[in-house]
N, C-alpha and C positions, 0 to 999 in steps of 0.2 A: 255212427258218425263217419261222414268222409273224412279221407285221411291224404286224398290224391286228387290231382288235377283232372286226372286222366278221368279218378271214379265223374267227377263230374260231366264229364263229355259226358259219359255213356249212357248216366240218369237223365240228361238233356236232348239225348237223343230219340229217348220212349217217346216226346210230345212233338206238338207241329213246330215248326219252323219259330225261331222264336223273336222279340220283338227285341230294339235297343232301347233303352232308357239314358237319351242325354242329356248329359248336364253343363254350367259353365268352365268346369273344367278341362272339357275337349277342346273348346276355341281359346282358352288358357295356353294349354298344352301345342295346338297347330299355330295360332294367330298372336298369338302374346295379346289375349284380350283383356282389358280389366275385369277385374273381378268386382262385386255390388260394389264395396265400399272406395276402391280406387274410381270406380267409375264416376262413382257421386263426388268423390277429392276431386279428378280433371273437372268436372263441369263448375264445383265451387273458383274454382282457381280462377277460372277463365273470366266469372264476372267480379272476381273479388271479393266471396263470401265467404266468410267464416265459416266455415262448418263444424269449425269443434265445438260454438254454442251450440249449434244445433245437434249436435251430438249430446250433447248435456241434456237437453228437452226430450232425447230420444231413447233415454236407455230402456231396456228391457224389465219390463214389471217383476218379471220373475226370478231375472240376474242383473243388476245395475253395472258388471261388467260389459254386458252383452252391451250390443246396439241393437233396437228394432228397424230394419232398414227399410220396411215401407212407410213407416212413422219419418224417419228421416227424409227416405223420398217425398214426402209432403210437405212437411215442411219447407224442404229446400224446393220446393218447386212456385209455391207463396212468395218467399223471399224473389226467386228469378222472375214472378211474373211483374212483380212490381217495379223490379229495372229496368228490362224488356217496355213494358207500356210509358218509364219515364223516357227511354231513349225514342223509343219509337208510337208517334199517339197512336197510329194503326195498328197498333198492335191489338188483335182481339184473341184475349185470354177466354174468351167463351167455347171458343173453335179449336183453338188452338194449345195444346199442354205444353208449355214452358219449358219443363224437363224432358219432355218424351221428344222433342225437336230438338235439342241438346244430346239425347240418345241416339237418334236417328243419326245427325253428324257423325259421331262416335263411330259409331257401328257398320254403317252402309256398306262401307268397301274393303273392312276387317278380312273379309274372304280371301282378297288377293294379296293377303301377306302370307298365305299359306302356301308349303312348298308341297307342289301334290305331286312330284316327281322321285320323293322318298322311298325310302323303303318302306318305312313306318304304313305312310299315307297310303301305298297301292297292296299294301297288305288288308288295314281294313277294308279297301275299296272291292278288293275281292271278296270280302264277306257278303254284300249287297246282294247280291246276286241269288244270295242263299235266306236271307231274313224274310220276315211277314211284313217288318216295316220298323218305324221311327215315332217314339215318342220324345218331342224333348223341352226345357223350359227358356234354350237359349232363344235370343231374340237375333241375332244377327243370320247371315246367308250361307254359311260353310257350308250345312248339310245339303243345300240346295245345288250346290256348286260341284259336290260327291258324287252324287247323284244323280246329274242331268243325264249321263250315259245311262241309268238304268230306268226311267221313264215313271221314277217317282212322281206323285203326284201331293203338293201342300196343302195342309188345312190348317189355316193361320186362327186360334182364337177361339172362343166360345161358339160365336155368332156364325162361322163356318161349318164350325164341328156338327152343329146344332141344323140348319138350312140342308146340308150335303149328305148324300146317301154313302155309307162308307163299304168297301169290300173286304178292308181288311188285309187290304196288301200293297206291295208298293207306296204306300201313302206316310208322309211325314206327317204327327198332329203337333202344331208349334201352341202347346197349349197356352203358355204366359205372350202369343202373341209376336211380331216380327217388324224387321226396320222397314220391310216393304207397305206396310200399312202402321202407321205411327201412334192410331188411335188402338191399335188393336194390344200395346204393350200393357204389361200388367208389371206395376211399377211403385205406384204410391199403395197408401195405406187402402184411399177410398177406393181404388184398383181389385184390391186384395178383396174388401167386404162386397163390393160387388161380384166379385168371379165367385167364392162362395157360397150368395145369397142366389146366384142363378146355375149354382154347379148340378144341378140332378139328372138334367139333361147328358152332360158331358160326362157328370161322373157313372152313368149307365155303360153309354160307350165303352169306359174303360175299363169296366169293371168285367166287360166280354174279355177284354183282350188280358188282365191281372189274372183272370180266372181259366181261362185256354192256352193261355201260350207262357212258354217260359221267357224270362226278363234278363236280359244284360244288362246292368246299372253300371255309365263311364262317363267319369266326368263329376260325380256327386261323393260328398263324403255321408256318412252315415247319421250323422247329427245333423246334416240340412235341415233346414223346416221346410223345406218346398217335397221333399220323401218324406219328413213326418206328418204334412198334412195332408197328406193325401193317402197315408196309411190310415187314418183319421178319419177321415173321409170315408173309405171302403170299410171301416168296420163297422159304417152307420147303415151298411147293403147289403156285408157278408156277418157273419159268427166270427168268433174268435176261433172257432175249431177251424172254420172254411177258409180265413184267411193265412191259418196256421200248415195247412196243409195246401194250399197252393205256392207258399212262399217257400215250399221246399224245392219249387225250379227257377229260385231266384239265384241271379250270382249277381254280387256287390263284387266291383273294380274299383281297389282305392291307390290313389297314388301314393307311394314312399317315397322319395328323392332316394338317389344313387341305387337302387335294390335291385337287385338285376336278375332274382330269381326272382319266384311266383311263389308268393310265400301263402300257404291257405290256412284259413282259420276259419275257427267260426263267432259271428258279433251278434251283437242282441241288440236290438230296439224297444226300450219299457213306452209302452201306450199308455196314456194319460188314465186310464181304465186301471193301471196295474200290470194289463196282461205284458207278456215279454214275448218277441218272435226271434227265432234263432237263424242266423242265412248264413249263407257261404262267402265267404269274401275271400278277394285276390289282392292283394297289398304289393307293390311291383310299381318298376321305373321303365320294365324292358318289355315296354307295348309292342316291339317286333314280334317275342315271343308269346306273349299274352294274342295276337291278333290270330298265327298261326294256330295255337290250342283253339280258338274259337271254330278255326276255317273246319278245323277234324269233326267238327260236331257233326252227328249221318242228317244234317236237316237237309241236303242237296232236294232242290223242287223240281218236278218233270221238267224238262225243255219246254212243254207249252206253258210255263209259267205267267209267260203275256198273255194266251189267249184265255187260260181259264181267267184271270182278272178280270179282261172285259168282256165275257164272256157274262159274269156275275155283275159289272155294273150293267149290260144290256138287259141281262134278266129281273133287275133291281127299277131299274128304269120303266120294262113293260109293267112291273107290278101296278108301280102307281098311276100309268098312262098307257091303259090296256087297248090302246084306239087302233091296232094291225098288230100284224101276223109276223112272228121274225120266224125265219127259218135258217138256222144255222146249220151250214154244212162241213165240208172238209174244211183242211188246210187253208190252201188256196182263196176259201172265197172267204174264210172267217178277216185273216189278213185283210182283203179290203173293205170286211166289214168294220174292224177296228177303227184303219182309217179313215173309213163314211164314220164312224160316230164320234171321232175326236173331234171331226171338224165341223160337230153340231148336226152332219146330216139324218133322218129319222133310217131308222135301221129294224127291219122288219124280222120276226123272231117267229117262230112254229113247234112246237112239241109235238113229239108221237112215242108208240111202242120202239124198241129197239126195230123189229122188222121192219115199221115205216119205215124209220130213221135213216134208209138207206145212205151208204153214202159215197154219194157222187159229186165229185168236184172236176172242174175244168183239168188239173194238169193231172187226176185219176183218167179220165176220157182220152187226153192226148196218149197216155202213156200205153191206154191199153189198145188203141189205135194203132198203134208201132209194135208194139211186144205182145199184142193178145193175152192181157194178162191175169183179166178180171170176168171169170163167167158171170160176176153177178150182174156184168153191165150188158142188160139184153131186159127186151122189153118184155119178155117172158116173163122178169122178177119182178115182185110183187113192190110197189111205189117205185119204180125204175121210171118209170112216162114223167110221173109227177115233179119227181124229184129232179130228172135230167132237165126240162121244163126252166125251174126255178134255178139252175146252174150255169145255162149257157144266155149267154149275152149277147147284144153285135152279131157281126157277120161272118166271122173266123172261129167257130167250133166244128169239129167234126159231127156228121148225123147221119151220113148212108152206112155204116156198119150196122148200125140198129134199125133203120128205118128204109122201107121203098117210100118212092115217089107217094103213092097214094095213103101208105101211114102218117106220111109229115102231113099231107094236109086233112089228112079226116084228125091228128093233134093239134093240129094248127101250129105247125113250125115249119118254118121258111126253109122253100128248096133255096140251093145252088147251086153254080156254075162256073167252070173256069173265067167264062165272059164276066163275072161279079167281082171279081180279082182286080184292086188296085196294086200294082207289081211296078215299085219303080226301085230300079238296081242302073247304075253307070253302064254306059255304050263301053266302059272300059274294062269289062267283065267277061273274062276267056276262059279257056277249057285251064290254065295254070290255077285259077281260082280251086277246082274240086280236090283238088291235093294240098291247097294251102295248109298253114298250120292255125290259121286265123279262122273260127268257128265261123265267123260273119260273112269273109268272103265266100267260104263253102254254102251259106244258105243262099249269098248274093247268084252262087253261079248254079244252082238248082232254079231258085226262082226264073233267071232267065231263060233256062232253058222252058220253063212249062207257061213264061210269057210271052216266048217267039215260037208257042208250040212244036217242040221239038217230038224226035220220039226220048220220053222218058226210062229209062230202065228202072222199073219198079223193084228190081231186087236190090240195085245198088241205092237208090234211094232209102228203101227202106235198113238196107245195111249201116247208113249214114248216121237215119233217125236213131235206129238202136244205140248206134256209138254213146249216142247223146243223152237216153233214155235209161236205159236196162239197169243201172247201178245209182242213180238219182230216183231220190224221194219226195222233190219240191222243183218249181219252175226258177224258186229264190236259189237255190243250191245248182241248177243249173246254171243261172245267171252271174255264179259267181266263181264258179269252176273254170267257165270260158269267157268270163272277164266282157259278159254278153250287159251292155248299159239297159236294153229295151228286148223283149221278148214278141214283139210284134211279126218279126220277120220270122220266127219259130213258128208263129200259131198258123200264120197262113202256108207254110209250109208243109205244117202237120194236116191241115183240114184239103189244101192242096191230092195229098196225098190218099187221104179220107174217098174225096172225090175219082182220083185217077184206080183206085184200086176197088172200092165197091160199089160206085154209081149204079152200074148197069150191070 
């Protein structure tokens, strides 16, 4: 039995990265959202219906204290369509859900009462950065709002889940549905019997992610039915043993009013079966400290956490539209591959052995141009022609360190010249430029010297570029050390250099 908060970091630490499970609690807790039954009270109010009748028509078969509250959302949505169409004859109740446009108002801009400038708030928001991702049943926009800095991606509903190739990371799945598409809310009862009767699909998905990853439950209490039925659900996929032992990297976050430690225990969920699953629960008011213990968890994901993402939907992508060749390379060029294919453009992909695989990228080239720093970049190495080939673009890469005159064109890659050189720098650009402290002026007053053909000193130049070079890893991390907006004036600078030092 744990006994500590701490033991559970560390048990949660053995598996990947893990996912959140949110519920209405969290927009409760940041936005003062209603909860089901206040929200079905405001929308009764607003046209003047009763809803205690229809709470009387709605109790729960199996507790006549309970309410069933998809039962009631149908109800009360019947009652609303019929005032709606007496006030308005255009009103077409066929298109249009009565109550899910009454949520929608509700809901839409609930985001912006959240104060994200908290402590509370920038404590989780530090977690993001570390998760697999986001499952949650609220309908409204917070998490979307969390997370636009970390390049989350939404899958609103069945019918997304279902259509969209998923990687398993960065992606919120809004499975009950969101106020950004109205139709997609899971709400009334016939809402409920249809999400079930088409859940196989959805419930596969999730049953990768219940069964690989460990679960943060925040926002839900342990008696929901939206976590009973969907515990319900997976034990129609997993065994009672499979789902007993994955729900050991579950942790349940239950809110206490005033509790200001992290009080742990452990609670039981009896399944309709009989069986009982035993989880870890946190009972706590002092989400500061509760968000901290999370951040300790060893899930931290490499820095290329972006690039393996889309890396995986481009390899997802080629699976099913195997029509070209991607060839992923360094750094460098993965970055604008990314964004060629957020912005829909095709994005070409290539496997090989690791030795293929060379890898050469543009700001590996520039650097080893300057620093000589890379034996393997010589046409000696074995896919170097190929690969350099598939790397350089345009007219500003360096090529006479690898190549004579007569190998670029038995490869077929374009000679240069200083004459090929578009160099435009101000008539206002003096010898005080090479000393500046301003990176840009110092490339401005190079360029013009090798534009008004001067004699260049290749040692001082080249002592420049190192300046610039030797202790950076990316052209990004350059660009942002010397506060440089555009690297264009670098590249011709570097290939400049390329030219005046191995041409001939």
């Amino acid at each position: 039995m744990i006994t500590k908060v701490d033991d559970i970091i560390e048990v949660m630490s053995e598996y990947a990265p893990p996912y959140l499970f949110i519920g209405s609690g969290f927009s409760i807790r940041y936005a003062e959202a209603p909860d089901w039954e206040t929200l079905l009270k405001s929308i009764a109010q607003r046209y003047d219906i009763n809803l205690g009748e229809l709470m009387l028509d709605s109790r729960d078969e199996n507790n006549p204290h309970k309410i069933n509250f998809p039962k009631l959302g149908s109800l009360l949505n019947t009652v609303l369509e019929r005032k709606k169409v007496r006030a308005n004859a255009d009103f077409d109740f066929r298109n249009i859900t009565a109550i899910k446009e009454e949520v929608v108002e509700t809901l839409l801009d609930i985001h912006r009462e959240v104060d994200y400038e908290s402590e509370e708030i920038k404590l989780f928001k530090n977690i993001l950065s570390k998760i697999s991702g986001i499952i949650t049943t609220n309908y409204d926009l917070i998490l979307e709002e969390l997370t636009k800095d970390y390049d989350f991606q939404s899958f609103i509903g069945q019918s997304s889940l279902i259509s969209k190739n998923l990687v398993f990371s960065d992606e919120i799945y809004k499975i009950h549905g969101c106020v950004s598409d109205r139709e997609s809310i899971i709400l009334t009862e016939e809402d409920y019997n249809k999400f079930h009767s088409r859940q196989k699909y959805i419930l596969g998905k999730l049953t990768v992610i219940f069964a690989e990853f460990p679960l943060i439950f925040i926002g839900y209490s342990l008696e929901d039915k939206n976590i009973k039925s969907i515990l319900k659900d997976l034990m129609n996929s997993l065994t009672y043993e499979e789902l007993k032992k994955i729900s050991e990297k579950w942790l349940f976050v239950e809110y206490k009013k005033g509790e200001e430690e992290l009080l742990l225990n452990e609670r039981r969920i009896e399944l309709e079966n009989g069986n009982v699953l035993i989880f870890n629960c946190i009972e706590t008011d002092n989400y500061v400290e509760l968000y901290k213990k999370i951040s300790k968890i060893n899930f931290t994901l490499p820095p290329q956490k972006k690039i393996i993402k889309y890396v995986k939907k481009m390899i997802t992508e080629y699976e099913l539209k195997p029509d070209g060749k991607v060839f992923v390379n360094a750094t460098e060029d993965i970055e604008e591959m990314i964004e060629a294919f957020k912005e829909g453009q095709q994005v070409l992909l290539s496997f090989g052995t690791t030795r293929e695989f060379l890898n050469v990228n543009y700001f590996g080239l520039m650097k080893d141009i300057v620093c000589n720093n890379n034996s393997k970049y010589s046409k000696e190495t074995s896919g170097f022609i190929e690969n350099y080939k598939k790397t350089v673009r345009g007219t500003y890469y360096p090529r006479y360190k690898y190549f004579t005159e007569e190998e670029l064109i038995e490869n077929g890659i374009d000679q240069l010249s200083l004459d090929n050189f578009h160099i435009n720098v101000s008539r206002s650009v003096d010898s005080t430029y090479k000393y500046s402290s301003c990176i840009t002026k110092r490339l401005h007053f190079w360029l013009k010297e090798i534009k008004e053909e001067n004699e260049v000193d290749l040692e001082e130049l080249e002592e420049f570029l190192k300046e610039i070079f030797e202790s950076r890893n990316s052209l990004e991390e350059i660009k942002k050390d010397y506060e440089m907006k555009y690297e264009t004036d670098l590249k011709k600078l570097v290939t400049a250099y390329d030219i005046l030092k191995y041409k001939n």
